[in-house]
C-alpha positions in Angstrom: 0.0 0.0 0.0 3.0 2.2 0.9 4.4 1.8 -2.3 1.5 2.2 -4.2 0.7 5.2 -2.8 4.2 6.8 -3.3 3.9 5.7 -6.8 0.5 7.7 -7.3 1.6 10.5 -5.3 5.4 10.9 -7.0 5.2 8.9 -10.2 1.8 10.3 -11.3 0.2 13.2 -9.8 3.9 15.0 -9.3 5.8 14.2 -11.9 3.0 13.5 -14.7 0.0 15.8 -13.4 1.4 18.6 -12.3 3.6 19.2 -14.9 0.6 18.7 -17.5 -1.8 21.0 -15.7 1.0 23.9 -16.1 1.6 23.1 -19.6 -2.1 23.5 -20.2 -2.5 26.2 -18.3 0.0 28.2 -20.0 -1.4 27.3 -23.2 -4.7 28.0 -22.5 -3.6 31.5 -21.1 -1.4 32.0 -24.3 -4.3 31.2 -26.6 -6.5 33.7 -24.7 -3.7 36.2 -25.1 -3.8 36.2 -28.5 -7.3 35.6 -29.1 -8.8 38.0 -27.0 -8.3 41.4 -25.4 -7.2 40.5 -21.5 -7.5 42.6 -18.3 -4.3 45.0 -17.8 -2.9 42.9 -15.2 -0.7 39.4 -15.6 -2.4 38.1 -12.4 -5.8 38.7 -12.7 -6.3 37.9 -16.6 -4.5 34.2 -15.3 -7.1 34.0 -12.1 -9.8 35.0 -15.2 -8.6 31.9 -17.0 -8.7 29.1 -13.7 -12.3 30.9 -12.7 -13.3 30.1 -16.5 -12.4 26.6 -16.5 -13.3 26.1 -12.5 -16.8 26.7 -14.0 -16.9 24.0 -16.6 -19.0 21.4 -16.6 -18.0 17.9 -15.2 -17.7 16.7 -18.4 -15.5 19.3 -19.3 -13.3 19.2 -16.3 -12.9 15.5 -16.8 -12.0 15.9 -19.8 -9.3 18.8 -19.0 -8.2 16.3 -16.2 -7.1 14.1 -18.9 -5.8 16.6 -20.9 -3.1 17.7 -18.2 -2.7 13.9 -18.1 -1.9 13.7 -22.0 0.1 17.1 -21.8 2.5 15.4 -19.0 3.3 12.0 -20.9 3.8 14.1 -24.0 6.3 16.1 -21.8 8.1 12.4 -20.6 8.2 11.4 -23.8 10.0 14.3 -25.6 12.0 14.5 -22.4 12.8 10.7 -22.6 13.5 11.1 -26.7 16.0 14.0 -25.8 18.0 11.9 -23.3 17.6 8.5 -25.9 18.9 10.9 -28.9 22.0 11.5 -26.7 23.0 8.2 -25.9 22.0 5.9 -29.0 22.5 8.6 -31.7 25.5 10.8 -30.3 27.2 7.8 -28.5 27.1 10.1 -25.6 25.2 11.3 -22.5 22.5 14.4 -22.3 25.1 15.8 -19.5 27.7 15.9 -22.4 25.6 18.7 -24.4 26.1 21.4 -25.1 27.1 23.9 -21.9 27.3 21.3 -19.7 30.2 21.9 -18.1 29.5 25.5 -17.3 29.3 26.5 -13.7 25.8 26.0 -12.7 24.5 29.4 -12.4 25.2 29.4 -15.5 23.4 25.9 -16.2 19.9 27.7 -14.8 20.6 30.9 -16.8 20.9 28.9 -19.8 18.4 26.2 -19.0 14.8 27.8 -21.2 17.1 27.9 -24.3 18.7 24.7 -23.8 15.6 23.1 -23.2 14.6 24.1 -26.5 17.6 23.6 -28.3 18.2 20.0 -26.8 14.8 19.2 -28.3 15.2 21.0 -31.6 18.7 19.5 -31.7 16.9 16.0 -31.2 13.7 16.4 -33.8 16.1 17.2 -36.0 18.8 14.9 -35.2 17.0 11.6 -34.8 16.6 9.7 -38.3 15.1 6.4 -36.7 12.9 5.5 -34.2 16.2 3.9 -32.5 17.9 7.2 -32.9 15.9 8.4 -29.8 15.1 5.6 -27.7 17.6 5.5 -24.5 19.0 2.0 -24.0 18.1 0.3 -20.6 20.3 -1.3 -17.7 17.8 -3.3 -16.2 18.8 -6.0 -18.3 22.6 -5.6 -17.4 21.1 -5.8 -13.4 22.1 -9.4 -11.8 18.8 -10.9 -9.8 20.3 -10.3 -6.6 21.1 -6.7 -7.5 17.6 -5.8 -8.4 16.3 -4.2 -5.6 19.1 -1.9 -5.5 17.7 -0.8 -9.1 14.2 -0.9 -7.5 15.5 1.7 -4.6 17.1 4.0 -7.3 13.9 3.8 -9.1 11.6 5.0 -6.8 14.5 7.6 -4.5 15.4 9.6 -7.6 13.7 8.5 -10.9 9.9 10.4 -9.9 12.0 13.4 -8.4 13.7 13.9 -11.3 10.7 13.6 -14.0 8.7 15.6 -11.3 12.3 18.7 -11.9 12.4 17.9 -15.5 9.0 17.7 -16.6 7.7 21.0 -14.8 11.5 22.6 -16.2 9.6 21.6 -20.2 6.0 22.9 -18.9 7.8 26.3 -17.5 8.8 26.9 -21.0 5.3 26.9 -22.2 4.6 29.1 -19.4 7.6 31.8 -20.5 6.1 32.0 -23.8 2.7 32.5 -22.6 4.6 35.8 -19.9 6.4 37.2 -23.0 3.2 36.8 -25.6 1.4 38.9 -22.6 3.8 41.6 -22.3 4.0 42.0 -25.9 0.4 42.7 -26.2 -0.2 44.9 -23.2 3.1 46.5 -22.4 6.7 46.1 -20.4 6.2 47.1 -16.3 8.3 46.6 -13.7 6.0 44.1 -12.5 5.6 41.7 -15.6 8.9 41.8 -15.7 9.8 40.8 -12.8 7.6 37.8 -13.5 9.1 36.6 -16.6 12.4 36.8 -14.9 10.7 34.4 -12.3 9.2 32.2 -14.4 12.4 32.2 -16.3 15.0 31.2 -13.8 12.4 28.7 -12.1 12.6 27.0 -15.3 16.6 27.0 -15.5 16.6 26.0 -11.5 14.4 23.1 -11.8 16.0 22.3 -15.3 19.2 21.7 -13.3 17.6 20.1 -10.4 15.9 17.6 -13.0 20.2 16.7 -14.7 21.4 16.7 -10.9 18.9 13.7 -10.0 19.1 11.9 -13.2 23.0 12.3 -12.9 22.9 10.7 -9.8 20.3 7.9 -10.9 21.9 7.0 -14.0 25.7 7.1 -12.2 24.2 4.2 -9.9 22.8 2.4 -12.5 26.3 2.3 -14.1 27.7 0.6 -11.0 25.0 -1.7 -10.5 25.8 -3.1 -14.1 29.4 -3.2 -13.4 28.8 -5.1 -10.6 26.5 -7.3 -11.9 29.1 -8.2 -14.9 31.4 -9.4 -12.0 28.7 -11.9 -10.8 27.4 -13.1 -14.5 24.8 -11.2 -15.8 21.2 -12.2 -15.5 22.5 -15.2 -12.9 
């Protein structure tokens, strides 16, 4: 019960949900940007949009429900191509692209356009379906080393979709800050939004490479070990 409860609460509702519902959000508020004249003020034409859909029908909702669903596993995936495209296609790792060894205030400065650029780099990139698909080390793991791989799973692998995914939504949300104050005007107080938005998209970009880092360092070892014990024993 435990487990399945961390694996609702972590693996789907953080690092899936969430994530979604900001993506839609921001696209929702970016369509109504453009579509429509908006109150002259950031916060209250984005409480206009949550009142609008808080009055939906259920059907609606349930359907926006699974819509911030979709939005999230369409998030993973790109996210999961980027990092495949890296290691099948540039015989490399994602934390060998470009900028990566850059202090990291520099990693969360640069982190909206490398987000975009790491994906860009990958559409383009990938010729195959193999091209982007990130080789596994579960079947590297002895038997007896499995929980290990089980423990690494669940302590890092949620975390760092929950970091990554909502680092890929934020970007959705910076377009939808900029698209505002190009239609309505530069103040000192949209500003200092989009700079907000922005670097919370760089620090949990970075937060997102620090925990896979970690998680797919680990894995490393627990393959190396399990080649000194005879793999799948």
């Amino acid at each position: 019960m435990k487990d399945f409860f961390g694996k609702v609460t972590f693996g789907f509702i953080m690092a899936q949900l969430f994530p979604g519902a900001v993506a839609v959000l921001s696209a929702g508020f970016l369509f109504q940007i453009l579509s429509s004249p908006q109150p002259d003020s950031f916060l209250i034409s984005i409480q206009s949009t949550i009142a609008d859909w808080g009055a939906l029908t259920l059907t609606a909702q349930l359907f926006l429900a699974g819509l911030c669903v979709g939005a999230g596993m369409a998030i993973h995936g790109i996210h999961w191509s980027v990092i495949g495209y890296y290691e099948s296609t540039e015989g490399n790792d994602v934390f060998h692209s470009f900028w990566y060894n850059m202090p990291l205030i520099f990693q969360v400065l640069l982190g909206p356009p490398k987000i975009v650029g790491e994906t860009a780099i990958m559409v383009w990139g990938a010729k195959t379906i193999q091209g982007a698909a990130v080789p596994e080390n579960v079947p590297q793991i002895h038997k007896d080393l499995f929980p290990h791989f089980e423990f690494l799973q669940e302590f890092y692998l949620y975390s760092a979709q929950f970091f990554a995914h909502t680092a890929y939504a934020l970007v959705i949300s910076l377009a939808s800050a900029i698209a505002f104050v190009a239609v309505n005007g530069l103040t000192p107080r949209r500003l200092a939004i989009a700079i907000v938005v922005y670097l919370a998209c760089g620090v949990f970009f970075v937060l997102g490479r620090v925990q896979l880092s970690s998680l797919f360092s680990a894995e490393i070892e627990l393959a190396r070990r399990s080649a000194w014990q005879g793999i799948g024993a």
